[in-house]
Jmol script that loads the backbone (N, CA, C; Angstrom):
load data "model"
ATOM      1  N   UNK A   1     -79.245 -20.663  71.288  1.00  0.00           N
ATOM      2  CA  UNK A   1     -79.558 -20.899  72.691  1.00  0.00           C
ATOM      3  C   UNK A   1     -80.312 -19.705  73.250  1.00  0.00           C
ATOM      4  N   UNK A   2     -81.397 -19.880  74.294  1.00  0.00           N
ATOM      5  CA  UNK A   2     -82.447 -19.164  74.600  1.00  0.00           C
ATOM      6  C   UNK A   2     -81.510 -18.582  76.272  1.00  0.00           C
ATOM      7  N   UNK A   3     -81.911 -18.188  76.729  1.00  0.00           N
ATOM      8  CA  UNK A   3     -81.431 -17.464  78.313  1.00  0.00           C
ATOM      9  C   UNK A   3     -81.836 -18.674  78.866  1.00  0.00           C
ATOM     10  N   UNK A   4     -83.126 -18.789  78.799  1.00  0.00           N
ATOM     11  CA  UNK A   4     -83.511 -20.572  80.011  1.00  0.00           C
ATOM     12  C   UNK A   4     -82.695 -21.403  80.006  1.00  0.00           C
ATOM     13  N   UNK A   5     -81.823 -21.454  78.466  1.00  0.00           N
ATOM     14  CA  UNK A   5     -81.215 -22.997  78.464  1.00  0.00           C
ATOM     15  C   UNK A   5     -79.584 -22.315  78.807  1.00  0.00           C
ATOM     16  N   UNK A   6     -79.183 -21.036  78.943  1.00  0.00           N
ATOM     17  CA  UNK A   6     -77.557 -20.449  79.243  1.00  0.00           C
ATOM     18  C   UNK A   6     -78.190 -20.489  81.026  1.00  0.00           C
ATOM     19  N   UNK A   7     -79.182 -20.331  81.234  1.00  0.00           N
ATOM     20  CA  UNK A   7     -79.321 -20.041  83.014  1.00  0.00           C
ATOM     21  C   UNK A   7     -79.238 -21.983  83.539  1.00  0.00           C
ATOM     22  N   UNK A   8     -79.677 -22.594  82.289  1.00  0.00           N
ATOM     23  CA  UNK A   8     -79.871 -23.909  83.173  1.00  0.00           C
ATOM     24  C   UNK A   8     -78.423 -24.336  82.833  1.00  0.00           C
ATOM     25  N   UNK A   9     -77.978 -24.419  81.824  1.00  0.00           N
ATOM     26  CA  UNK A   9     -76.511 -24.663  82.201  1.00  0.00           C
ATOM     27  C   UNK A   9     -75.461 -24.227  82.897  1.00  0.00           C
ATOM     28  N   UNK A  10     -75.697 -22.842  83.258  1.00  0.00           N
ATOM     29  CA  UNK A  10     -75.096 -22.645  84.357  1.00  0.00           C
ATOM     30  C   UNK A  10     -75.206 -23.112  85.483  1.00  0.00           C
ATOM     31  N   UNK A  11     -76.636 -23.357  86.080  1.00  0.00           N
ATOM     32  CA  UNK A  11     -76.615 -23.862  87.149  1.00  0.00           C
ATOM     33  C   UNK A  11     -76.356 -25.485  87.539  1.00  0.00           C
ATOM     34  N   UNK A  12     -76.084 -25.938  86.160  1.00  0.00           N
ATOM     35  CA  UNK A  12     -75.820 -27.572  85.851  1.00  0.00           C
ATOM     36  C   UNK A  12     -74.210 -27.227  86.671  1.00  0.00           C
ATOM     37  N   UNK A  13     -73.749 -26.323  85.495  1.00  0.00           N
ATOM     38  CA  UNK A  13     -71.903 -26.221  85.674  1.00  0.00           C
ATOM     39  C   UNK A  13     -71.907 -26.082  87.253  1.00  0.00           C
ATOM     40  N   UNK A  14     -72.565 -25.233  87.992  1.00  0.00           N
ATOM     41  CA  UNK A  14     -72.482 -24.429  89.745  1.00  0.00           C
ATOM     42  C   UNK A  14     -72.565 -25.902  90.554  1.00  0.00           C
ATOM     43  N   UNK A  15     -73.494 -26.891  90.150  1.00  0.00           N
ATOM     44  CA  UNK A  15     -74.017 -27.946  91.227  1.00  0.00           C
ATOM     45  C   UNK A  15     -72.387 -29.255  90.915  1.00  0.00           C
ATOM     46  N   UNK A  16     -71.897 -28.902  89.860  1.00  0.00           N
ATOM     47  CA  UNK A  16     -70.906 -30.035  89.434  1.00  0.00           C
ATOM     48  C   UNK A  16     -69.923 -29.651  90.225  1.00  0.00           C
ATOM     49  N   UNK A  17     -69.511 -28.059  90.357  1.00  0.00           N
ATOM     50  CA  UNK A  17     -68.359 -28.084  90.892  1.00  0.00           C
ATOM     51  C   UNK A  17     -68.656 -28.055  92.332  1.00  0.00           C
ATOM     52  N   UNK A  18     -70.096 -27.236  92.702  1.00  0.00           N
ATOM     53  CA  UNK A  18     -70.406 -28.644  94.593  1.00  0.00           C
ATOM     54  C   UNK A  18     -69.706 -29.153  94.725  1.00  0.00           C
ATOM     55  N   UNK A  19     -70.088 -30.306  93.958  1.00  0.00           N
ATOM     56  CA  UNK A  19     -69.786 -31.745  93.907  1.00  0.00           C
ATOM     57  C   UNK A  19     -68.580 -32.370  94.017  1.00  0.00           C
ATOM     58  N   UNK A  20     -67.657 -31.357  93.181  1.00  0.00           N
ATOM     59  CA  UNK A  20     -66.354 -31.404  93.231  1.00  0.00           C
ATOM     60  C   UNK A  20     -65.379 -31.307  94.386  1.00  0.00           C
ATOM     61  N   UNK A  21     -66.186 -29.745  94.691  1.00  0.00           N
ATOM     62  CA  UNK A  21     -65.399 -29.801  95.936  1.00  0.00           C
ATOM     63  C   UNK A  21     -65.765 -30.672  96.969  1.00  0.00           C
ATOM     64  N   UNK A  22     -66.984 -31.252  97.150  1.00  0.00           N
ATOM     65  CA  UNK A  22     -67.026 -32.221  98.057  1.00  0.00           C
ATOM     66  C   UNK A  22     -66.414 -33.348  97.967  1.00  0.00           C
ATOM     67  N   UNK A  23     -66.256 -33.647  96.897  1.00  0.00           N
ATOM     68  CA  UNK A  23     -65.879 -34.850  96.670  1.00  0.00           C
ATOM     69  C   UNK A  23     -63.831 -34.859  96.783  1.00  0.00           C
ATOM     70  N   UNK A  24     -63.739 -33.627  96.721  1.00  0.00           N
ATOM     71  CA  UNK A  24     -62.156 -33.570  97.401  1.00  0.00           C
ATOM     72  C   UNK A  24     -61.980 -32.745  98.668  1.00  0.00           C
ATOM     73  N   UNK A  25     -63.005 -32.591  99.707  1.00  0.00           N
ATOM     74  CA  UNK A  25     -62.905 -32.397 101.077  1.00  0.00           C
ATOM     75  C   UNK A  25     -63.095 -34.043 101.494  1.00  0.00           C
ATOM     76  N   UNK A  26     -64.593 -34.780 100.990  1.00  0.00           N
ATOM     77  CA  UNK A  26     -64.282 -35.504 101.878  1.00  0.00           C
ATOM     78  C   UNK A  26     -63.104 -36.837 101.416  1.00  0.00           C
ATOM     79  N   UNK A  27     -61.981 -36.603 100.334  1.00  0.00           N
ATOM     80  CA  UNK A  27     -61.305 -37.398 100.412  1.00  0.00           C
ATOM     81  C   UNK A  27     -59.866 -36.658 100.856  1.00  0.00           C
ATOM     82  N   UNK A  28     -60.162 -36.028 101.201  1.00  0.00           N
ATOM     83  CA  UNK A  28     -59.083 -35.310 102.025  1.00  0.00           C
ATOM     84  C   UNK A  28     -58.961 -35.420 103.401  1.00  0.00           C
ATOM     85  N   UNK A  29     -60.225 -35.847 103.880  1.00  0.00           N
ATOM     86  CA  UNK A  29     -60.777 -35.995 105.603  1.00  0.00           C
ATOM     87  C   UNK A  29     -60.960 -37.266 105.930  1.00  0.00           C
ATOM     88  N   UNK A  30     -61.337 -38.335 104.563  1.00  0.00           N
ATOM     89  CA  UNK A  30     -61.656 -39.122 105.322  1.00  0.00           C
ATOM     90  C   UNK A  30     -60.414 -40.311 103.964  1.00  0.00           C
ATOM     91  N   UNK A  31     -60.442 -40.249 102.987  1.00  0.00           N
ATOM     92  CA  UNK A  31     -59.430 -40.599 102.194  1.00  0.00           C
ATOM     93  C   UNK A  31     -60.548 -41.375 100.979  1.00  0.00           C
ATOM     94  N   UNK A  32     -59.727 -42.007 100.231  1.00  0.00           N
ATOM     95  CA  UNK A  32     -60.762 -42.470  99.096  1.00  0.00           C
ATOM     96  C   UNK A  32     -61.395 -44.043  99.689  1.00  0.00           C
ATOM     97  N   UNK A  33     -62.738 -44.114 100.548  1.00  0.00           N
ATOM     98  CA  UNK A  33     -62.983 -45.139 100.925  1.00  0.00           C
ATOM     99  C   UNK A  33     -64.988 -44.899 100.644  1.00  0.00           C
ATOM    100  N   UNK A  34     -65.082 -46.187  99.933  1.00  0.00           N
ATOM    101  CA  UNK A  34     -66.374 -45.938 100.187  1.00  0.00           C
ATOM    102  C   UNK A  34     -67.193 -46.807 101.017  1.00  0.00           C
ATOM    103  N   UNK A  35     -67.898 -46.414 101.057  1.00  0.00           N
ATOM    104  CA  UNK A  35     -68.973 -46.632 102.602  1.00  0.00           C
ATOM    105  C   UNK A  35     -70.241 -48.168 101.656  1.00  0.00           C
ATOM    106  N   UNK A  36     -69.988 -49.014 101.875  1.00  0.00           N
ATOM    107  CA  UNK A  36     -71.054 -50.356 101.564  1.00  0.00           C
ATOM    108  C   UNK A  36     -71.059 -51.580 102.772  1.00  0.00           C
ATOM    109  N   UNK A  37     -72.131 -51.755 102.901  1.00  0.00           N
ATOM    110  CA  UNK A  37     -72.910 -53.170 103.533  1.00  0.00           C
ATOM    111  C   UNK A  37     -72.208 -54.209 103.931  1.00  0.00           C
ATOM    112  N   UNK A  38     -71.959 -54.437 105.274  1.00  0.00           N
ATOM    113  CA  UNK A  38     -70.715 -55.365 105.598  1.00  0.00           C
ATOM    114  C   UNK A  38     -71.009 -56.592 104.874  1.00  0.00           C
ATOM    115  N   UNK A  39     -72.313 -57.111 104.251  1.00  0.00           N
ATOM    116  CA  UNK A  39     -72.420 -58.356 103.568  1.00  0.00           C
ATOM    117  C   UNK A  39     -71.853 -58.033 102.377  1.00  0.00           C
ATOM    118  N   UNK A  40     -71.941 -57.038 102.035  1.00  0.00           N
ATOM    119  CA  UNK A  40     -71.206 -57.164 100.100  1.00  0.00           C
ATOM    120  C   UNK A  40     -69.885 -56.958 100.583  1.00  0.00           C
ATOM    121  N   UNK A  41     -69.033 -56.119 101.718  1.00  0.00           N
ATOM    122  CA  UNK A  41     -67.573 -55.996 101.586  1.00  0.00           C
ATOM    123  C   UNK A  41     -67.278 -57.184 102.326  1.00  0.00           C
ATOM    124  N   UNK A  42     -67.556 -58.511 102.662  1.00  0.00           N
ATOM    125  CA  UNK A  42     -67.427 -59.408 102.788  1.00  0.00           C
ATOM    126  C   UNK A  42     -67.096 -60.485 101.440  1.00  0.00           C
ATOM    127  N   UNK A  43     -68.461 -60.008 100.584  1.00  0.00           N
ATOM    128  CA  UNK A  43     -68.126 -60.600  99.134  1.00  0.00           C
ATOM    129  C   UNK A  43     -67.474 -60.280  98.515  1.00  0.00           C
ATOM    130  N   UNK A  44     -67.075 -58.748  98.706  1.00  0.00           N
ATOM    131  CA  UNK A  44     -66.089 -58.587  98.140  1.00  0.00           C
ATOM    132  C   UNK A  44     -64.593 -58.899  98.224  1.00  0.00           C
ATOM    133  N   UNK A  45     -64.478 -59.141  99.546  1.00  0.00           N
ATOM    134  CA  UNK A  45     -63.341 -59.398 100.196  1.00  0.00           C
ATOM    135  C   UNK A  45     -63.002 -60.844  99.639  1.00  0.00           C
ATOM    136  N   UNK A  46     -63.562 -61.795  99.532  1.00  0.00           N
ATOM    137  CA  UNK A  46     -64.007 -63.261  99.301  1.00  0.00           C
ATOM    138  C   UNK A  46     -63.522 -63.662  97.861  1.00  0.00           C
ATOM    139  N   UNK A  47     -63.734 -62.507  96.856  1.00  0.00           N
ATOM    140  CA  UNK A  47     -63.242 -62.498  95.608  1.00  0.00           C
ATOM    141  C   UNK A  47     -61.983 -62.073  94.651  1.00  0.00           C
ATOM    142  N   UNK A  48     -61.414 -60.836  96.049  1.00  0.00           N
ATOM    143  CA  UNK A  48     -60.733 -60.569  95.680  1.00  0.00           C
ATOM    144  C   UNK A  48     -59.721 -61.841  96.515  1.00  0.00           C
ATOM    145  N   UNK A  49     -59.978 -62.601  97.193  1.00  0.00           N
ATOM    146  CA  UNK A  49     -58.785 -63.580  97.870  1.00  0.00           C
ATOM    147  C   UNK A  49     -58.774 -64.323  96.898  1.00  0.00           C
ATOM    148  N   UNK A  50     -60.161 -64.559  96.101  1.00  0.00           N
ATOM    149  CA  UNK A  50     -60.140 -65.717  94.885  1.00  0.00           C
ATOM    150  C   UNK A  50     -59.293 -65.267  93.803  1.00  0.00           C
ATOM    151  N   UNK A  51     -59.125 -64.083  93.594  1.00  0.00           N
ATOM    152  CA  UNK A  51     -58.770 -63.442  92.509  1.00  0.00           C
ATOM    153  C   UNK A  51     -57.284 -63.569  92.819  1.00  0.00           C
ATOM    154  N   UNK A  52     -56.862 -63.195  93.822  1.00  0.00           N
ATOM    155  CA  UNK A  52     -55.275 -63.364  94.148  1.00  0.00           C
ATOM    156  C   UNK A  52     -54.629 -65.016  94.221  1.00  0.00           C
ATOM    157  N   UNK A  53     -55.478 -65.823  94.573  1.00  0.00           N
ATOM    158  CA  UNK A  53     -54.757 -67.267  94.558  1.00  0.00           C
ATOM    159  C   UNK A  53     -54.805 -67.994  92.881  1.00  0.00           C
ATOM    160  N   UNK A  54     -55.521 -67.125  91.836  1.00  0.00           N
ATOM    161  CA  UNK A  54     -55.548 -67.476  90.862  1.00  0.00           C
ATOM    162  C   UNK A  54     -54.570 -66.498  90.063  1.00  0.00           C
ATOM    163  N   UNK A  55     -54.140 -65.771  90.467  1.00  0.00           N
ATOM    164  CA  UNK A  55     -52.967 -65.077  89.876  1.00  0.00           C
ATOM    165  C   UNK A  55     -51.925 -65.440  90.478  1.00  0.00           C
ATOM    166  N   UNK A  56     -51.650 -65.807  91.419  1.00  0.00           N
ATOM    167  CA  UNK A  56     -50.608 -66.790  91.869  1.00  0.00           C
ATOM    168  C   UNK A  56     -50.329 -68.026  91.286  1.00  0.00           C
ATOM    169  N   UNK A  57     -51.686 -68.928  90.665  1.00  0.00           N
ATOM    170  CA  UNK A  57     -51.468 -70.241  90.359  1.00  0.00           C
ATOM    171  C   UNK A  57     -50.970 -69.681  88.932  1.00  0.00           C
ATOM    172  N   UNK A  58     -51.346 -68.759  88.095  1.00  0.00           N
ATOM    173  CA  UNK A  58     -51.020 -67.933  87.033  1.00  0.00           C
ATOM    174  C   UNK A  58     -49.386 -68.045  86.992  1.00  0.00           C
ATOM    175  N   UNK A  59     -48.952 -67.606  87.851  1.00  0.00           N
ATOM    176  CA  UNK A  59     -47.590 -66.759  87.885  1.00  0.00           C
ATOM    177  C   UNK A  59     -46.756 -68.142  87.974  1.00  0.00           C
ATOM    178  N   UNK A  60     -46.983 -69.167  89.267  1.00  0.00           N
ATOM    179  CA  UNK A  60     -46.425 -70.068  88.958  1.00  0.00           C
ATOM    180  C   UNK A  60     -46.502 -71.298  87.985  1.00  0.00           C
ATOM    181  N   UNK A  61     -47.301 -70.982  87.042  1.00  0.00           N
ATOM    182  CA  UNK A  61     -47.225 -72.430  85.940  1.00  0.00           C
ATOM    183  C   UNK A  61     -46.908 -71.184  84.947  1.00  0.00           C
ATOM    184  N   UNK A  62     -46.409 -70.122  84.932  1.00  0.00           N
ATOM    185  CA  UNK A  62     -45.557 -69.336  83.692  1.00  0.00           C
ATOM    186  C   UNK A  62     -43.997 -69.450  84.379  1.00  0.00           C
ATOM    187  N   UNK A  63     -43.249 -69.674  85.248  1.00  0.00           N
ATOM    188  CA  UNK A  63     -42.222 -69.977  86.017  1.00  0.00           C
ATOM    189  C   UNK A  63     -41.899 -71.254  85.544  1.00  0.00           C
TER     190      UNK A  63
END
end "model"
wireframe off; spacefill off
backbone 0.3
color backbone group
């Protein structure tokens, strides 16, 4: 390994742990929620209701 490639990995390692810590301030401030498009958390919402009445129909024909 050359100095260019120990200086660029260092500064790879410096920007990760940024990252890190941002990424546990802002789930410390704001909690683990992420931020998407009221039309997809709609779809999403939509699937996961699908997903729950089919684990229900699941649960009761193993009963």
């Amino acid at each position: 390994m050359n100095d260019d490639t120990l200086d660029s990995s260092q500064e790879l390692a410096d920007v990760l742990q940024d990252v890190r810590r941002h990424l546990l301030w802002q789930e410390e401030n704001a909690g683990r929620v992420l931020l998407v498009d009221a039309k997809v958390a709609a779809e999403l919402q939509q699937q996961r209701a699908g997903a729950a009445s089919v684990r229900t129909m699941i649960a009761r024909n193993k009963a």
